[in-house]
MIMI-832178 format. One record per atom (N, C-alpha, C): atom name; residue in three letters; x, y, z. Coordinates in nm, 4 decimals. Layout:
N
<node><name>CA</name><resn>Ala</resn><east>X</east><north>Y</north><up>Z</up></node>
...
***
This chain:
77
<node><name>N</name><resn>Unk</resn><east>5.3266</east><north>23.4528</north><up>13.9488</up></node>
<node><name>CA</name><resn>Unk</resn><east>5.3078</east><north>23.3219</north><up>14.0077</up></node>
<node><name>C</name><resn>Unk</resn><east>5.3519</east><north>23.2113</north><up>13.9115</up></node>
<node><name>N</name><resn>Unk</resn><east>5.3255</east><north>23.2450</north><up>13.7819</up></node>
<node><name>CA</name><resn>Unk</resn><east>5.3562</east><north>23.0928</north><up>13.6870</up></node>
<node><name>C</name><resn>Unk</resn><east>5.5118</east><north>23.1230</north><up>13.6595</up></node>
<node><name>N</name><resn>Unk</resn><east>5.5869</east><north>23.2001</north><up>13.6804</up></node>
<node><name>CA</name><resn>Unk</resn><east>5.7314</east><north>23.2172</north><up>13.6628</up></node>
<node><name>C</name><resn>Unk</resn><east>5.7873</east><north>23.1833</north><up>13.7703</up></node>
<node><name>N</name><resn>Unk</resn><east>5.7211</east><north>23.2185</north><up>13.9076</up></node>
<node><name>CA</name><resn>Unk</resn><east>5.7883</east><north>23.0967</north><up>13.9989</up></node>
<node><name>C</name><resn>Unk</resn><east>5.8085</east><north>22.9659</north><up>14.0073</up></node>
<node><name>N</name><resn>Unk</resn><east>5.6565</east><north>22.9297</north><up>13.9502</up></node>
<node><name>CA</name><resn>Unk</resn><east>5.6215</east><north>22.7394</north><up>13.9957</up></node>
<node><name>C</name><resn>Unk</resn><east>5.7022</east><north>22.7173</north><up>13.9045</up></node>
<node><name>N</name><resn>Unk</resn><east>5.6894</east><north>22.8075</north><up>13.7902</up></node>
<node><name>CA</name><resn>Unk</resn><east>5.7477</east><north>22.6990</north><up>13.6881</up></node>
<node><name>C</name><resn>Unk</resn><east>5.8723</east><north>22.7462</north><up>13.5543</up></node>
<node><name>N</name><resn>Unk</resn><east>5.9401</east><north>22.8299</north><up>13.5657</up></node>
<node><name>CA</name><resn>Unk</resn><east>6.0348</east><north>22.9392</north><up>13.5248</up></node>
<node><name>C</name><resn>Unk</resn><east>6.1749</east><north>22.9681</north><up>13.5909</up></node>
<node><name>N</name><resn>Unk</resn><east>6.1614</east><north>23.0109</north><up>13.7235</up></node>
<node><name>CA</name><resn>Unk</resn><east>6.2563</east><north>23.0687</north><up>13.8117</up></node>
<node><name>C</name><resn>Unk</resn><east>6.3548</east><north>22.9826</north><up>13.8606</up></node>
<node><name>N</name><resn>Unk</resn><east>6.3076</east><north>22.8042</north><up>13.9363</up></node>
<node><name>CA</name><resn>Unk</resn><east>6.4516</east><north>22.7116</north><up>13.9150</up></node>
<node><name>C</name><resn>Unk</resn><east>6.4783</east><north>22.6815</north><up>13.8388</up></node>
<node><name>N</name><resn>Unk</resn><east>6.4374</east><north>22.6191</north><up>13.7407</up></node>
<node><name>CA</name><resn>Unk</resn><east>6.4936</east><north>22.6028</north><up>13.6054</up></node>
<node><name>C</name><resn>Unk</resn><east>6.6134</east><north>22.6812</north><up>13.5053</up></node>
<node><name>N</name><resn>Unk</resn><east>6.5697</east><north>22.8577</north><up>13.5350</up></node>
<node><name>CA</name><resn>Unk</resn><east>6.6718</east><north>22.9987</north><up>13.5117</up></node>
<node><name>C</name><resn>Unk</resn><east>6.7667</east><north>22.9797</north><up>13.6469</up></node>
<node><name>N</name><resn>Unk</resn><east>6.7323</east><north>22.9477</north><up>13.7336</up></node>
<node><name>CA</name><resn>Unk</resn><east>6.8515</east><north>22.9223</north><up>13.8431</up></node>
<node><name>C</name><resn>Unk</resn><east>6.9657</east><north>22.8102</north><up>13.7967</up></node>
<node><name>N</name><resn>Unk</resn><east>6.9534</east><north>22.7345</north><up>13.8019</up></node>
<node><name>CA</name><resn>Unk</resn><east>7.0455</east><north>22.5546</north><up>13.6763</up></node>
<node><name>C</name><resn>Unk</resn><east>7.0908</east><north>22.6189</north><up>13.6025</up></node>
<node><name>N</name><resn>Unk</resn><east>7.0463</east><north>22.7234</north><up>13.5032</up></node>
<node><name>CA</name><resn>Unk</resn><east>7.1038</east><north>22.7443</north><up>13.3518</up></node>
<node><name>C</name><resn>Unk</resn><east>6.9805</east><north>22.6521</north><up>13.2871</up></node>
<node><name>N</name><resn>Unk</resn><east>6.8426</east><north>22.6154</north><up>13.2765</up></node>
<node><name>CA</name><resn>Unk</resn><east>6.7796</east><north>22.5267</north><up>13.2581</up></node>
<node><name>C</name><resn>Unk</resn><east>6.6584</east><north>22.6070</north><up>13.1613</up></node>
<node><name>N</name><resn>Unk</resn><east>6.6380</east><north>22.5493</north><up>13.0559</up></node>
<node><name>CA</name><resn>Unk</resn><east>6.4970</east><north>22.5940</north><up>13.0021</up></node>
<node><name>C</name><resn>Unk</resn><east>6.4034</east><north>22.5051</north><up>13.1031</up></node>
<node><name>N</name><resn>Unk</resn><east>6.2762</east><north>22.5496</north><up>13.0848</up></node>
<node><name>CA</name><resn>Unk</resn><east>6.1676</east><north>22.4742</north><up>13.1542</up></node>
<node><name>C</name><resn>Unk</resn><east>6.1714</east><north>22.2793</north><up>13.0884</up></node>
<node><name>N</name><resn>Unk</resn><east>6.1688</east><north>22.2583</north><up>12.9651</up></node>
<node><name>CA</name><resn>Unk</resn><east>6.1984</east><north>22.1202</north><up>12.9038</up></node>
<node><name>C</name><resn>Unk</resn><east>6.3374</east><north>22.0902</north><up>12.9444</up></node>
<node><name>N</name><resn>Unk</resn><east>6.4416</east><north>22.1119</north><up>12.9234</up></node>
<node><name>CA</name><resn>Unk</resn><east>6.5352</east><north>22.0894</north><up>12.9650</up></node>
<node><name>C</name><resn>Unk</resn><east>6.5382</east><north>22.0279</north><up>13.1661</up></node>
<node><name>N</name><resn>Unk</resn><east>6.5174</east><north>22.1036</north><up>13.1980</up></node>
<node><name>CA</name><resn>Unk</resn><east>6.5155</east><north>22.0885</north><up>13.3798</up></node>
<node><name>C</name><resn>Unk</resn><east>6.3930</east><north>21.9553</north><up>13.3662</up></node>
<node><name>N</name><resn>Unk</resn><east>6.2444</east><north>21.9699</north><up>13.2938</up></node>
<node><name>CA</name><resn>Unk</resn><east>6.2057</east><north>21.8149</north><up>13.2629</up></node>
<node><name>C</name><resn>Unk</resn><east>6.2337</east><north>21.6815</north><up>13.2588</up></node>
<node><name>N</name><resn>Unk</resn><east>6.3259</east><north>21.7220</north><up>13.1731</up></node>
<node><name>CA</name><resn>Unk</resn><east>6.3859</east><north>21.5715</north><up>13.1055</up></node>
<node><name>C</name><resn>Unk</resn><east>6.4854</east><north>21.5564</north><up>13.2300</up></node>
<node><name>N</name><resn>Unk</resn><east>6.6049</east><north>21.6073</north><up>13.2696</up></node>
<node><name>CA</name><resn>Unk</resn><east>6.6916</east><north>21.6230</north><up>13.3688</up></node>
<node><name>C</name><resn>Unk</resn><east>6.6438</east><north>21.5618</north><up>13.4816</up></node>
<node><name>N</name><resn>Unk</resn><east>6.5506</east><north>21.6534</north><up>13.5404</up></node>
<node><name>CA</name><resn>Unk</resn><east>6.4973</east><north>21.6134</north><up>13.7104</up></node>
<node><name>C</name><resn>Unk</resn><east>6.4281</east><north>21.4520</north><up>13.6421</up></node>
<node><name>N</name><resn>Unk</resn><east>6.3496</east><north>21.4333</north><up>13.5433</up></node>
<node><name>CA</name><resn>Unk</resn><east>6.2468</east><north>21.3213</north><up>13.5677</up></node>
<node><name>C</name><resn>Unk</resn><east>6.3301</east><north>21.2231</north><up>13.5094</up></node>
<node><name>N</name><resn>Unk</resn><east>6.4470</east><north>21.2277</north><up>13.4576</up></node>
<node><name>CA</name><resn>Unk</resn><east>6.5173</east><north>21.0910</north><up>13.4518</up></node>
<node><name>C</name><resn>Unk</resn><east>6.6594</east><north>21.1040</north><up>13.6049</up></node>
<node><name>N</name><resn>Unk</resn><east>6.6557</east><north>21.1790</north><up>13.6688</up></node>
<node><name>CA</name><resn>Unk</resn><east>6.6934</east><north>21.1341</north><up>13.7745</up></node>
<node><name>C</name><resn>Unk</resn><east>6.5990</east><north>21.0692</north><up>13.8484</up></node>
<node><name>N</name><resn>Unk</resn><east>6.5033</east><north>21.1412</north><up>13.8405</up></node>
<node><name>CA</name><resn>Unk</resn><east>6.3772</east><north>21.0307</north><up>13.9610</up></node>
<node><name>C</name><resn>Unk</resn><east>6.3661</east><north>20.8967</north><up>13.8832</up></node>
<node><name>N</name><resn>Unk</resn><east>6.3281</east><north>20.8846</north><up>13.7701</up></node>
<node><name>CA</name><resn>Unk</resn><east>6.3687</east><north>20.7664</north><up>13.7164</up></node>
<node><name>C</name><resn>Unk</resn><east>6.4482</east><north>20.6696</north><up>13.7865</up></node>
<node><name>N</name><resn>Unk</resn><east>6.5523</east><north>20.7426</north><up>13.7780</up></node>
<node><name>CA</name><resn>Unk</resn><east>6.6760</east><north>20.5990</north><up>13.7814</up></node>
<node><name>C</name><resn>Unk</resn><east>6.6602</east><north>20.6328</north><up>13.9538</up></node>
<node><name>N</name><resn>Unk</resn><east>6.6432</east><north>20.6729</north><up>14.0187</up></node>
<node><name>CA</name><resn>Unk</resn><east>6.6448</east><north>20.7098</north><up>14.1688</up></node>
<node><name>C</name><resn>Unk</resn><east>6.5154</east><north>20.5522</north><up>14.2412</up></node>
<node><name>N</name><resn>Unk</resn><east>6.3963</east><north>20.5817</north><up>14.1473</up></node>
<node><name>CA</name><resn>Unk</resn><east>6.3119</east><north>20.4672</north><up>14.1173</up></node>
<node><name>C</name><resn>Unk</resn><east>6.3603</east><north>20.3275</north><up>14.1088</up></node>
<node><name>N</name><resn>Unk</resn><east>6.4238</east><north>20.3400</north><up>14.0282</up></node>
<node><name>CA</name><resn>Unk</resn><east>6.5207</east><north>20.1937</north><up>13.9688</up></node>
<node><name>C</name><resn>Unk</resn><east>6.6208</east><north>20.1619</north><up>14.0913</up></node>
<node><name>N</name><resn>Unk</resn><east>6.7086</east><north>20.2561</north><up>14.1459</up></node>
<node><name>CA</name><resn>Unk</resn><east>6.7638</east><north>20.2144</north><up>14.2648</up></node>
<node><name>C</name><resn>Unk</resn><east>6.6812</east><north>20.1557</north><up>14.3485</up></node>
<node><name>N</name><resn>Unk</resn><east>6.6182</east><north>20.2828</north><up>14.3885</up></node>
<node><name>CA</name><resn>Unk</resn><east>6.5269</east><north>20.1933</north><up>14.5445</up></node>
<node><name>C</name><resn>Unk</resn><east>6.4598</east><north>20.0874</north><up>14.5453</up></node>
<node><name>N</name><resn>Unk</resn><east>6.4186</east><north>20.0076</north><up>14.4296</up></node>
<node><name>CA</name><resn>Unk</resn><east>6.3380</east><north>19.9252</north><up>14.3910</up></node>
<node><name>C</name><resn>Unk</resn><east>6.4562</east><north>19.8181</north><up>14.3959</up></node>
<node><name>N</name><resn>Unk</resn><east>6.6064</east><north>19.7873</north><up>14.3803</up></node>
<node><name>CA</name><resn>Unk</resn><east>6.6760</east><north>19.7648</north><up>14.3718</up></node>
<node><name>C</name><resn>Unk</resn><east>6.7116</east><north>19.7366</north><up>14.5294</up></node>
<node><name>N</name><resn>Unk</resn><east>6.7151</east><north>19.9054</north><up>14.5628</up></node>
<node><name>CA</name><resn>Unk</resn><east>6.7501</east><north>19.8358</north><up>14.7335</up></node>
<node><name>C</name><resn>Unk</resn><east>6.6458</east><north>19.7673</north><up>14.8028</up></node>
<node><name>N</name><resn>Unk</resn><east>6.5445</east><north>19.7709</north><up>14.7741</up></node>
<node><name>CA</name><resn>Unk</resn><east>6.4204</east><north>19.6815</north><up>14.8527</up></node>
<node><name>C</name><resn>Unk</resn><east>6.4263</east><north>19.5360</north><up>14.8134</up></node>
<node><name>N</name><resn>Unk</resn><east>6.4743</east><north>19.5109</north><up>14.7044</up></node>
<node><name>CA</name><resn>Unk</resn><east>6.4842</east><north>19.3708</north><up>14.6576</up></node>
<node><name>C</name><resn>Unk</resn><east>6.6133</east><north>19.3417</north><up>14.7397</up></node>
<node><name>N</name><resn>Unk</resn><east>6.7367</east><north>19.4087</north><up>14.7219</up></node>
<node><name>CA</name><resn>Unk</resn><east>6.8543</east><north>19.3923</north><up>14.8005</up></node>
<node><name>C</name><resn>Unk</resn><east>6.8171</east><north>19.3576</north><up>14.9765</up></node>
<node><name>N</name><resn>Unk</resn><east>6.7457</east><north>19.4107</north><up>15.0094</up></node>
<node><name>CA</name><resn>Unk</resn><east>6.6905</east><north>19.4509</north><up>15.1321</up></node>
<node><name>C</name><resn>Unk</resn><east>6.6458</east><north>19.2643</north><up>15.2053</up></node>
<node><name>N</name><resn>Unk</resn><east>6.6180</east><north>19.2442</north><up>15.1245</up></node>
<node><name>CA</name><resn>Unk</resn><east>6.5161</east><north>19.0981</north><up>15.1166</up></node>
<node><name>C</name><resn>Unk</resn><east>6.5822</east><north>18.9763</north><up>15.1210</up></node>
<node><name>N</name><resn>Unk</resn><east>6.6811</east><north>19.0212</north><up>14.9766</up></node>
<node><name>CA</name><resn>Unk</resn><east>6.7860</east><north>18.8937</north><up>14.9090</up></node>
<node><name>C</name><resn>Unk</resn><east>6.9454</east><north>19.0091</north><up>14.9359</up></node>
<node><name>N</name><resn>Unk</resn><east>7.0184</east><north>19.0117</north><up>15.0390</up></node>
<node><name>CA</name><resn>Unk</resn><east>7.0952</east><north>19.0400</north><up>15.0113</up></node>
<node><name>C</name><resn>Unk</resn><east>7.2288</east><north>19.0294</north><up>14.8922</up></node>
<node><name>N</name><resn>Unk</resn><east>7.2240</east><north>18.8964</north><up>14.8484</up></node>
<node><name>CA</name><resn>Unk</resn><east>7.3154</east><north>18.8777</north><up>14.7288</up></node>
<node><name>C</name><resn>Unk</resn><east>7.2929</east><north>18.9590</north><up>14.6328</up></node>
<node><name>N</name><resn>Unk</resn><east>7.1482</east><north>18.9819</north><up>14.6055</up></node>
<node><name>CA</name><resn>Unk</resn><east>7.1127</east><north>19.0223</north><up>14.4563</up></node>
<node><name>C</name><resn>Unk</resn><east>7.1156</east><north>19.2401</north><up>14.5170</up></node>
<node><name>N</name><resn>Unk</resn><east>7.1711</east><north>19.2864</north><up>14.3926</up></node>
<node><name>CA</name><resn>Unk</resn><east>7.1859</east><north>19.4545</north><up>14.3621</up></node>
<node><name>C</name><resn>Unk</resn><east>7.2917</east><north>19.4656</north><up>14.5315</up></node>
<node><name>N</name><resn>Unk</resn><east>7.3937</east><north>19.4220</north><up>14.4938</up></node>
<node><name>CA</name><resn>Unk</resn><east>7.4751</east><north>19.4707</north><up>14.6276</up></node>
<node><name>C</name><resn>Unk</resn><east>7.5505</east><north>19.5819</north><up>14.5873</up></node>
<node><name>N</name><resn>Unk</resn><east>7.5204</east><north>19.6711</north><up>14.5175</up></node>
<node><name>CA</name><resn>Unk</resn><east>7.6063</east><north>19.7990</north><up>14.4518</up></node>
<node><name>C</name><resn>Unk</resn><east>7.5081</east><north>19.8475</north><up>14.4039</up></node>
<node><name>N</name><resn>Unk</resn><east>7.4304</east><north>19.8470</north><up>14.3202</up></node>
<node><name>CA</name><resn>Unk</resn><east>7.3631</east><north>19.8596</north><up>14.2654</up></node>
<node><name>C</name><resn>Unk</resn><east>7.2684</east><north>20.0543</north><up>14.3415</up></node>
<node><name>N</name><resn>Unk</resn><east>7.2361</east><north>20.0325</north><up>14.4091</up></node>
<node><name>CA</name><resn>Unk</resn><east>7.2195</east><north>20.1654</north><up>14.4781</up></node>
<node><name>C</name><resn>Unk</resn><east>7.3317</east><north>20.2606</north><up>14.4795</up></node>
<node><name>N</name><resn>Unk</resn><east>7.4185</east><north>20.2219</north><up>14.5558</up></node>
<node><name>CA</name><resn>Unk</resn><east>7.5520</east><north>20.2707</north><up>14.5563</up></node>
<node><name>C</name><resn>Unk</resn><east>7.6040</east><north>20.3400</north><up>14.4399</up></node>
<node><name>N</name><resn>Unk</resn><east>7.6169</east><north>20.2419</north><up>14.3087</up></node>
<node><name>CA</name><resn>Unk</resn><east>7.6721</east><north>20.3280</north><up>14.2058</up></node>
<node><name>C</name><resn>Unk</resn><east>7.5364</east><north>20.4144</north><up>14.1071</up></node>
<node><name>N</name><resn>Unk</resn><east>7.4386</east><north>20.4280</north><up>14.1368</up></node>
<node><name>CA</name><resn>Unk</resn><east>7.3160</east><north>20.4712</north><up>14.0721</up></node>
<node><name>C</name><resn>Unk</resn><east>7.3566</east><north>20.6484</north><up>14.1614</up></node>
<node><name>N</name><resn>Unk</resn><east>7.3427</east><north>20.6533</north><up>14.2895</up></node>
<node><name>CA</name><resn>Unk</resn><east>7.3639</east><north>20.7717</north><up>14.3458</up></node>
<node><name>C</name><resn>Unk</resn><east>7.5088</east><north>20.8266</north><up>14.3274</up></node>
<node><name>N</name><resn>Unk</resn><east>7.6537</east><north>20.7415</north><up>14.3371</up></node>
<node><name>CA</name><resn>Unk</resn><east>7.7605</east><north>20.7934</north><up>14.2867</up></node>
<node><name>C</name><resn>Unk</resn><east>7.7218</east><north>20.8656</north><up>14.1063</up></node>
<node><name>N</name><resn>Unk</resn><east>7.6638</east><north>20.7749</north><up>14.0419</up></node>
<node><name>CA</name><resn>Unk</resn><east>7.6506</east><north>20.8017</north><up>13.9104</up></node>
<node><name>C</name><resn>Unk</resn><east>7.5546</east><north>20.9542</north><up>13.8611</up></node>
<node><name>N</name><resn>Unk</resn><east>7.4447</east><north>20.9760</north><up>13.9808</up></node>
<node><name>CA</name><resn>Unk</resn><east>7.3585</east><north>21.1111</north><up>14.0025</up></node>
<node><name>C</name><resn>Unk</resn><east>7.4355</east><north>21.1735</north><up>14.0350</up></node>
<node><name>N</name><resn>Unk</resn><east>7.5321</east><north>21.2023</north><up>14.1005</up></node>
<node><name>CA</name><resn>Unk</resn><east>7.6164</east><north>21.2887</north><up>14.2119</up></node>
<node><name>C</name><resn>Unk</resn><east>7.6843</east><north>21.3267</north><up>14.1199</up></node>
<node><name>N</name><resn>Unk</resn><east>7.7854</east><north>21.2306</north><up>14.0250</up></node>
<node><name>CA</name><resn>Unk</resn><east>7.8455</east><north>21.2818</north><up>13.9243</up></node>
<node><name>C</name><resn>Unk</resn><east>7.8328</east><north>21.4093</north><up>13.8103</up></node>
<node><name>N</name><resn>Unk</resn><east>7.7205</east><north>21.3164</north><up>13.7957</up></node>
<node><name>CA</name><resn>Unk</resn><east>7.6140</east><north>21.3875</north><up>13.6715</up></node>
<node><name>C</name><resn>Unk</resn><east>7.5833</east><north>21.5274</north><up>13.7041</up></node>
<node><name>N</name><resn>Unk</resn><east>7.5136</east><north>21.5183</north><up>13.8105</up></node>
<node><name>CA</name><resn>Unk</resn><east>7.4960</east><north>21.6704</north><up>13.8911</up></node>
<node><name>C</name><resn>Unk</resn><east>7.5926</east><north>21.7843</north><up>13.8758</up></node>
<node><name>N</name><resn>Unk</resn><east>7.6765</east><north>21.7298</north><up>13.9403</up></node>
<node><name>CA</name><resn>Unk</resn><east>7.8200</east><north>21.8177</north><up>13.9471</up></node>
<node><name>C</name><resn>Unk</resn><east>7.8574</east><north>21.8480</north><up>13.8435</up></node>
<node><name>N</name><resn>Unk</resn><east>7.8874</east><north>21.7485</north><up>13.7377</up></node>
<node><name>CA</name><resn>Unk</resn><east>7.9465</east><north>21.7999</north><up>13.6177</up></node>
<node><name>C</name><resn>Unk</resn><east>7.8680</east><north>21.8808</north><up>13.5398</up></node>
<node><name>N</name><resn>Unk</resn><east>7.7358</east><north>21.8801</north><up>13.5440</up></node>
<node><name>CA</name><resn>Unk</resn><east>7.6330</east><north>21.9406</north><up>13.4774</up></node>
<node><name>C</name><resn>Unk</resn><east>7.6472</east><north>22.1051</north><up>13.4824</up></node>
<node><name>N</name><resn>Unk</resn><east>7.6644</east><north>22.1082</north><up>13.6509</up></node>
<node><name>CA</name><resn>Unk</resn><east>7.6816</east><north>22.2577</north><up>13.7254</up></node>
<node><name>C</name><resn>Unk</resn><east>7.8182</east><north>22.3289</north><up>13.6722</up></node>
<node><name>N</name><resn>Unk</resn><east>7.9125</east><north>22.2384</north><up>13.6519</up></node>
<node><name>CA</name><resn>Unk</resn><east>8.0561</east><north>22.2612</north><up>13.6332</up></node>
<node><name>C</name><resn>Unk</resn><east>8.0536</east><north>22.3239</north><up>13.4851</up></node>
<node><name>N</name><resn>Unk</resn><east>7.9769</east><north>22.2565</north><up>13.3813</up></node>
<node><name>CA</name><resn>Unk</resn><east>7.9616</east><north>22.2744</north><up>13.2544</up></node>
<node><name>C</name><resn>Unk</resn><east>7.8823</east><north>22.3904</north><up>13.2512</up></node>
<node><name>N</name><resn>Unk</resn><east>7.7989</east><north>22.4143</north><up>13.2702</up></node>
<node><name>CA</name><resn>Unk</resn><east>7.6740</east><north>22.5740</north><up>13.2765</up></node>
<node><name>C</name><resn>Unk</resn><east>7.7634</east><north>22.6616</north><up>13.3630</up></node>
<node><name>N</name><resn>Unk</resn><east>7.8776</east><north>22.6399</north><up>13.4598</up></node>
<node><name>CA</name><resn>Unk</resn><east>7.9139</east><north>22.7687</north><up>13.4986</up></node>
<node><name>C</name><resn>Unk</resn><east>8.0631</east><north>22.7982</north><up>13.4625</up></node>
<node><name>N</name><resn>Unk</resn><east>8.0964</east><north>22.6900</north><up>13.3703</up></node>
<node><name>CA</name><resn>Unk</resn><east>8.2335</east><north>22.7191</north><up>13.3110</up></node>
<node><name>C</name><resn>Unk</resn><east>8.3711</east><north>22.6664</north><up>13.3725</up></node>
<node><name>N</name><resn>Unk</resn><east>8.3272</east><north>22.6176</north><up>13.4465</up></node>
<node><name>CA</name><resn>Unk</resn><east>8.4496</east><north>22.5696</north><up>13.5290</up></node>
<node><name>C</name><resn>Unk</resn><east>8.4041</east><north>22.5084</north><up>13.6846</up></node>
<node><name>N</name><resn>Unk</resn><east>8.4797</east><north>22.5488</north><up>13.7878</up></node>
<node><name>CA</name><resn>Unk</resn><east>8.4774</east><north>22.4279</north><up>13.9358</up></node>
<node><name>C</name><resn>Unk</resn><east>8.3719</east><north>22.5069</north><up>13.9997</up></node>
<node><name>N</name><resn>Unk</resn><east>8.2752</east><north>22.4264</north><up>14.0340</up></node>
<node><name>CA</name><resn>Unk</resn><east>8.1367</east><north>22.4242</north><up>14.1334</up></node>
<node><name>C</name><resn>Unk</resn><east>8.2308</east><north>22.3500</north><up>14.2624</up></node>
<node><name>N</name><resn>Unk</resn><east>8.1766</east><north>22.4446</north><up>14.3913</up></node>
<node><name>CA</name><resn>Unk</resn><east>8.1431</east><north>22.3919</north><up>14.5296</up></node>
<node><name>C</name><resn>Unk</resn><east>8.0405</east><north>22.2773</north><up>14.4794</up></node>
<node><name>N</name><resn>Unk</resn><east>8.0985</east><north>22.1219</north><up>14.5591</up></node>
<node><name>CA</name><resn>Unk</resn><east>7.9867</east><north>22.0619</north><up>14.5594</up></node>
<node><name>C</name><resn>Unk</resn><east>7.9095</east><north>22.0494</north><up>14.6577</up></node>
***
């Protein structure tokens, strides 16, 4: 049971358990920082008019290349 909750995705990524930590909780981070961004956008359209936009292009990136790097070469995205 404790190698599922907390072992088994992490070995799925290529991820130690700290590693997949830091990873997942500074994407929610900045995922945080967007939406907080689009709700203000939401309100005041002038203000964060990209700002979402390039936060998820910038995750998407990250992601991919991450996968690309741990498996040596081109990931399906």
């Amino acid at each position: 049971m404790f190698d599922r909750l907390f072992r088994a995705h992490p070995a799925e990524v290529g991820e130690s358990y700290g590693e997949h930590m830091l990873t997942a909780g500074g994407f929610g981070v900045a995922l945080i920082g967007a939406g907080l961004a689009c709700l203000v956008h939401a309100i005041v359209p002038a203000w964060f008019e990209k700002t979402g936009s390039r936060a998820i292009a910038r995750l998407h990136d990250r992601m991919i290349a991450g996968r690309r790097r741990r498996a040596g070469g081109v990931v399906d995205a």
